[in-house]
C-alpha positions in Angstrom: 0.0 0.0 0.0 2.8 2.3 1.0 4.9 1.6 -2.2 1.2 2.5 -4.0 0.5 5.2 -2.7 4.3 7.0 -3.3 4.0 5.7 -6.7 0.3 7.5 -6.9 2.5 11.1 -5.7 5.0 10.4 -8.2 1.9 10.3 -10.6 0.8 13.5 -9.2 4.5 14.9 -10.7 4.1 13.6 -13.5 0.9 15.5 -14.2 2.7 18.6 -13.4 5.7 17.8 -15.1 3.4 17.0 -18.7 1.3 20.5 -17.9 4.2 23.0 -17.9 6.2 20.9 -20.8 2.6 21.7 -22.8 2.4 25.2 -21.1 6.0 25.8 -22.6 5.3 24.5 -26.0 1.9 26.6 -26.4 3.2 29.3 -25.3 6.2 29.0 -28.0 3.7 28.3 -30.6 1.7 31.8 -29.5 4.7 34.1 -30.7 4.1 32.9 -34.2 1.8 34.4 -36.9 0.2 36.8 -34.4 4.2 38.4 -34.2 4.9 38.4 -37.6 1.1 40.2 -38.5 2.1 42.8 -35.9 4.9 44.0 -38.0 3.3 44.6 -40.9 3.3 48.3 -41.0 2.6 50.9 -43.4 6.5 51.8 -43.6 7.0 47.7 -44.8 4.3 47.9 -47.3 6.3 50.5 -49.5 6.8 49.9 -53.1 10.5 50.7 -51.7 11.1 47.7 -49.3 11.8 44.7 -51.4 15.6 43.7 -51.2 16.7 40.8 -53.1 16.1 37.8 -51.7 18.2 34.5 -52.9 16.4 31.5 -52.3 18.7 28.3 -51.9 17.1 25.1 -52.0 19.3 22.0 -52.0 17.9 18.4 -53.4 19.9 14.9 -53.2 16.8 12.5 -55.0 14.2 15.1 -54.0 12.0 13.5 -57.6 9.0 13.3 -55.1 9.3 16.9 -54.1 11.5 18.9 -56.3 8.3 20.2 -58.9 5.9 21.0 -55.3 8.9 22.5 -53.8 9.8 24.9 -56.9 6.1 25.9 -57.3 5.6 26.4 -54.1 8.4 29.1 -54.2 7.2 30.5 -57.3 4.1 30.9 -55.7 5.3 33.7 -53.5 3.7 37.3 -53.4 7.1 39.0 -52.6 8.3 40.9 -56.1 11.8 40.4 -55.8 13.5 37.1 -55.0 15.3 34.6 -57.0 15.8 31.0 -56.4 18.9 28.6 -56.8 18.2 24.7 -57.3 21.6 22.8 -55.7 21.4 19.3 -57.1 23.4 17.2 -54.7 24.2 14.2 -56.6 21.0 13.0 -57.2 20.5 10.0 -59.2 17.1 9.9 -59.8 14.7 12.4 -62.0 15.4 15.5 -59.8 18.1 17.4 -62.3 15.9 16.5 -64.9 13.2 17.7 -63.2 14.4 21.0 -62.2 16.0 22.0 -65.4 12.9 21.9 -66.9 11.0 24.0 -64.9 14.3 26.3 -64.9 13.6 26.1 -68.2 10.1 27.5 -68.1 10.7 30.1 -65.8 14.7 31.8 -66.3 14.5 34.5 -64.7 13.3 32.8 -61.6 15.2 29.3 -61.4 18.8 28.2 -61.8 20.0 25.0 -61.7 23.8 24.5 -59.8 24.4 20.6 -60.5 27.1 19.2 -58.5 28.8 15.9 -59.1 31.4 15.5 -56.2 31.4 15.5 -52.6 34.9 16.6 -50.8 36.4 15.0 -48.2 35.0 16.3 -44.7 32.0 17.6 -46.0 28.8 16.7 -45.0 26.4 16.6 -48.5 24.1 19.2 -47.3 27.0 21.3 -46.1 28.6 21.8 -49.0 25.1 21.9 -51.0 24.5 25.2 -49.5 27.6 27.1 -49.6 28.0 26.4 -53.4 24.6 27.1 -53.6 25.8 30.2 -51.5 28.6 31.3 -54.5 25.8 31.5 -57.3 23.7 34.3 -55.5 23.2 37.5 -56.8 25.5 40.2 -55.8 22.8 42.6 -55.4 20.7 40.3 -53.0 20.4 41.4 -49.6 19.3 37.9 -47.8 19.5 34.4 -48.2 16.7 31.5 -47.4 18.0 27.9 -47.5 14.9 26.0 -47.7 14.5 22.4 -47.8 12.9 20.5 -50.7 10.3 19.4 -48.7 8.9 22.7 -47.2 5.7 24.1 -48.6 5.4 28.1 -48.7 2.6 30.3 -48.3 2.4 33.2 -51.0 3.0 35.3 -47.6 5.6 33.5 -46.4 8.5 35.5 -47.6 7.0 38.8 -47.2 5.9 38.9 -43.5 9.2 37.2 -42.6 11.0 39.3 -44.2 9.9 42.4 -43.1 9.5 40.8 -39.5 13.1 40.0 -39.4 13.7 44.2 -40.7 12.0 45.4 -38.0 13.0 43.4 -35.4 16.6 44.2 -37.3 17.4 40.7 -36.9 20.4 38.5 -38.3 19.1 35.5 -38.5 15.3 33.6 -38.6 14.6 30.4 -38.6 10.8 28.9 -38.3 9.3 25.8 -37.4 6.9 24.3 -39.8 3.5 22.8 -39.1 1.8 19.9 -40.6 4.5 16.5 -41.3 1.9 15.7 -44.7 2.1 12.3 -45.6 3.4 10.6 -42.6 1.4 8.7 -40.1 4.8 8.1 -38.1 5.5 11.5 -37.8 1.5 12.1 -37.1 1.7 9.9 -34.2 5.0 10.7 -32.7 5.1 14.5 -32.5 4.0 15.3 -29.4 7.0 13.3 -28.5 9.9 14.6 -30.9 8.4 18.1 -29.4 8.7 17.3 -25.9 12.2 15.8 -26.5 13.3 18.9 -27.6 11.6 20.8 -24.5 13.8 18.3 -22.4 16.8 18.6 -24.5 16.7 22.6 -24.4 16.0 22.2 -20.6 18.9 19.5 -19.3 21.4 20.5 -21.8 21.8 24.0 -20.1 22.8 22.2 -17.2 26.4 21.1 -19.2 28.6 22.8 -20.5 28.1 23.8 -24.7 29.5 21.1 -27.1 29.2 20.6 -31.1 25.6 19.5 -31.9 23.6 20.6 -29.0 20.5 22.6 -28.2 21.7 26.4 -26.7 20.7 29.7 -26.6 21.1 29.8 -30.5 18.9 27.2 -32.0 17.1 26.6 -36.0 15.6 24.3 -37.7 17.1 24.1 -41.0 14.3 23.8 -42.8 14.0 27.2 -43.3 16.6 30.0 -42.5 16.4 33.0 -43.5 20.1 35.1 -42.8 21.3 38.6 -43.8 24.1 37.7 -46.6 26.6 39.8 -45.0 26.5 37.9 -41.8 26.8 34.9 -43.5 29.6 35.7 -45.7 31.8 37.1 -42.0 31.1 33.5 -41.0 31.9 31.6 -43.7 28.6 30.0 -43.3 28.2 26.0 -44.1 32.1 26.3 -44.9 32.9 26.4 -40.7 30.6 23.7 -40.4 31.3 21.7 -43.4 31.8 18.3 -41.1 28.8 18.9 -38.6 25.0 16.9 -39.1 23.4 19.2 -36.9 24.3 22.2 -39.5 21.1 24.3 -38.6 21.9 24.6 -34.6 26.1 25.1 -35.6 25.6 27.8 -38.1 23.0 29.8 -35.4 25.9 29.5 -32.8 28.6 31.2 -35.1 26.5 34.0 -36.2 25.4 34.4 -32.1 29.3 34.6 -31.8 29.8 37.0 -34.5 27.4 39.6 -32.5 24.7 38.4 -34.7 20.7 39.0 -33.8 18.7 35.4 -34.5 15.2 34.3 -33.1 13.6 30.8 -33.6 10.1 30.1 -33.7 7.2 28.0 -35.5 4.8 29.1 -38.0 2.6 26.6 -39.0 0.4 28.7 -40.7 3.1 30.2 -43.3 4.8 26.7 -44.1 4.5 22.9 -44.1 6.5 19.7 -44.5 5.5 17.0 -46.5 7.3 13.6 -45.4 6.5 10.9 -47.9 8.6 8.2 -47.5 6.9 6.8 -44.5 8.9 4.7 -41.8 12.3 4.0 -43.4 12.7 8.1 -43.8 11.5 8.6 -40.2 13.3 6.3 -38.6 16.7 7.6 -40.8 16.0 11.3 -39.7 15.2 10.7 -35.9 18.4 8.2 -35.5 21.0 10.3 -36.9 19.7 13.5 -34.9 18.6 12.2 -31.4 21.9 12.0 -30.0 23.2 15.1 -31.5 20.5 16.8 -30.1 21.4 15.4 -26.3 25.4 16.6 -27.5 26.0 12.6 -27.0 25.9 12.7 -23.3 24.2 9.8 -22.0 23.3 11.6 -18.6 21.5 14.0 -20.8 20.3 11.1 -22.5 18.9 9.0 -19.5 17.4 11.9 -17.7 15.4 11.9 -20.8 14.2 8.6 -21.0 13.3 8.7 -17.8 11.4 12.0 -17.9 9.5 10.3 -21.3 9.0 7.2 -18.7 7.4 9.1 -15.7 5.1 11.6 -18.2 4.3 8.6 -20.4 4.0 5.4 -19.4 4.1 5.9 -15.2 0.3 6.5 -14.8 -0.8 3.4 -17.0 1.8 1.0 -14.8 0.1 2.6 -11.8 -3.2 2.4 -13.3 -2.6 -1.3 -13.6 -1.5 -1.9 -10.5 -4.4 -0.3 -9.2 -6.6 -2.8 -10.5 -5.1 -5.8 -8.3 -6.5 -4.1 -5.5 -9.2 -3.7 -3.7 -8.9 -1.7 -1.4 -8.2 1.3 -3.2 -9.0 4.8 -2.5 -11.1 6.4 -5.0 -9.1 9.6 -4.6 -6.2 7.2 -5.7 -8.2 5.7 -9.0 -9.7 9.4 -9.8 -5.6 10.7 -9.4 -4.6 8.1 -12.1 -6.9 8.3 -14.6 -6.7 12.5 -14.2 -3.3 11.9 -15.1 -3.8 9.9 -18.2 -6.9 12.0 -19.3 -5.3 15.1 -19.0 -2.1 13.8 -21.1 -4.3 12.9 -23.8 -6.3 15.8 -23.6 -2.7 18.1 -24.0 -1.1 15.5 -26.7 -4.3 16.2 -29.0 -4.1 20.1 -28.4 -0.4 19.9 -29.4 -1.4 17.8 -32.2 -4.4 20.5 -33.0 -1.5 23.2 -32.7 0.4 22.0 -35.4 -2.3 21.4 -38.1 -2.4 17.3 -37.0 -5.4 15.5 -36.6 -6.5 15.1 -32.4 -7.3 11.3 -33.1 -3.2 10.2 -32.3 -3.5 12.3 -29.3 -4.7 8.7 -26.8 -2.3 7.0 -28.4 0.8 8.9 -26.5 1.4 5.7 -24.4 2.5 3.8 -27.6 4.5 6.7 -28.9 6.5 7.3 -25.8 7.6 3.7 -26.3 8.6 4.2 -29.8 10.2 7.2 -29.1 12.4 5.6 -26.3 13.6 2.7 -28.7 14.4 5.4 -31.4 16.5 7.4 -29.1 18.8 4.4 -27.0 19.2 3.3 -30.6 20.2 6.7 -32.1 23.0 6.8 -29.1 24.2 3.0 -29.7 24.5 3.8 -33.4 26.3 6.8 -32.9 28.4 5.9 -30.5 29.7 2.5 -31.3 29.9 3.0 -34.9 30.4 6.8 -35.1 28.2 7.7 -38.5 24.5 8.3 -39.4 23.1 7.5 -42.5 21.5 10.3 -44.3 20.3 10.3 -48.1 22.3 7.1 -48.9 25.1 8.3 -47.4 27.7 7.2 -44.7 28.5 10.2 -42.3 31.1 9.9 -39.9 30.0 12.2 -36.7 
């Protein structure tokens, strides 16, 4: 009964613990499209403000995405901006597949094909900072953009003049809505809370290669002033490092720069269609990296997913062998689960992701555990990540 009953208080923490992890991520959600309409001022709206903007988009077999992609962009309601297609090696249809629509619209879309990777470069890396060398002398900015990002028309406007006005360096947004893939559907809440706890134990260490700081991105989209990025030497300091987005936000905080992260799920999407195999290849070579390869970091997680995830059902279940039972005790539990589910399914709702997945969180904490003690074997006994067919030594 005793061993119940501290079980039941730990239960009561875990509540807690889940509420303020939610309370957190809303909260960061809420400085999204609300901030970025707020700076849309009459000044802005000029016929005068529209720098150049260079839009860098680099695709290793991207066949599935490179024609949404490229539309997408072209799509955009800002007057002046260019974009540069880096072909990565591909060897299926997506050269052929960007040329043409190059090809259709020149004065929008150029085509960089590369052919070789150099030694000590990670693909991506050295995607960008040749894509880097083929923008416009006269362009003021630079967005690297994956290939499978999808833009609003507004996108590029109201970040851009949000990052003038807040005269920032540096801004990189979250997108909403993983299209096309049920594993990524059902294990968000999770990948969002393992950043929370990332962000949150990491600070406790001291800063290494790879980790979550005060300087954070999602590479996805980044949208940096040119000059910044050329005083850094951008992807070029970073050519060896997986975790490019995090690395480049650190150097250009060291260079004095001005950056802010956040999500925007209503000015961009990500549509994942390659289902588990692609899932499981992104989570595993970034888990680790994300904890900076510290397995304290690492089971302090686990065991914070454990507590918030899987606790109250184990107690739940012990419950049941009793009789006994207070039904303060039984109405504790099942609080607990409810109110997991309930803030799972708003999180869910928050990103553009249908509330069904949200009961399902006990199942997805389980996943999510497997996927990270695997990530950190992977890494650390064989000390590379795969990553678009390629070996990458970390």
């Amino acid at each position: 009964m005793k061993l119940y009953n501290w079980l039941t208080s730990l239960t009561l923490l875990n509540s807690i613990i889940n509420l303020l992890i939610n309370i957190f991520v809303f909260r960061w959600l809420q400085t999204t499209e609300k901030q970025l309409e707020r700076q849309l001022v009459s000044k802005s709206e000029s016929p005068d403000f529209s720098p150049l903007v260079n839009i860098v988009i680099p695709m290793r077999n991207e066949q599935r995405n490179v024609v949404a992609s490229l539309y997408s962009g072209l799509s955009l309601d800002y007057p002046n901006f260019e974009i540069i297609v880096v072909n990565d090696n591909s060897n299926d249809q997506t050269l052929a597949l960007a040329k043409k629509i190059a090809t259709e619209y020149p004065n929008k879309v150029r085509v960089l094909d590369l052919t070789t990777l150099p030694d000590g470069w990670v693909g991506k890396n050295h995607a960008l900072w040749q894509g880097y060398f083929e923008v416009n002398s006269e362009a003021k900015w630079i967005l690297f953009l994956d290939a499978d990002i999808r833009l609003k028309p507004e996108t590029l406007r109201k970040t851009l003049i949000y990052a003038e006005h807040q005269t920032l360096d540096f801004l990189s947004l979250g997108p909403g809505n993983y299209q096309g893939s049920f594993w990524y559907d059902i294990l968000f809440p999770q990948m969002a809370k393992f950043y929370v706890f990332a962000a949150l134990l990491t600070g406790l260490f001291s800063p290494k290669t790879g980790s979550i700081g005060s300087a954070t991105a999602n590479g996805a989209f980044i949208l940096v002033r040119k000059n910044i990025y050329k005083k850094i030497e951008g992807h070029k300091a970073i050519k060896h490092c997986v975790l490019e987005d995090v690395e480049l936000a650190r150097n250009i905080e060291k260079a004095g720069g001005k950056l802010f992260y956040i999500s925007a799920t209503a000015l961009l999407t990500a549509s994942i269609t390659n289902g588990l195999p692609s899932f499981w290849e992104s989570m595993s070579k970034n888990w680790f990296l994300v904890a900076r390869r510290n397995w304290v970091v690492l089971g302090l997680i686990v065991w914070l997913e454990i507590i918030t995830g899987i606790a109250p059902y184990l107690i739940l279940g012990m419950g049941l062998r009793r009789r006994n039972i207070r039904p303060t005790i039984w109405g504790l539990n099942i609080a607990a689960i409810l109110l997991t589910m309930y803030l799972n399914s708003e999180m869910l709702d928050k990103f553009q992701i249908t509330k069904k997945f949200g009961p399902l969180y006990v199942l997805t904490v389980g996943a999510d555990i497997v996927l990270i003690i695997l990530s950190a074997l992977r890494i650390s006994i064989r000390r590379s990540v795969e990553w678009k067919g390629r070996n990458i030594k970390v």
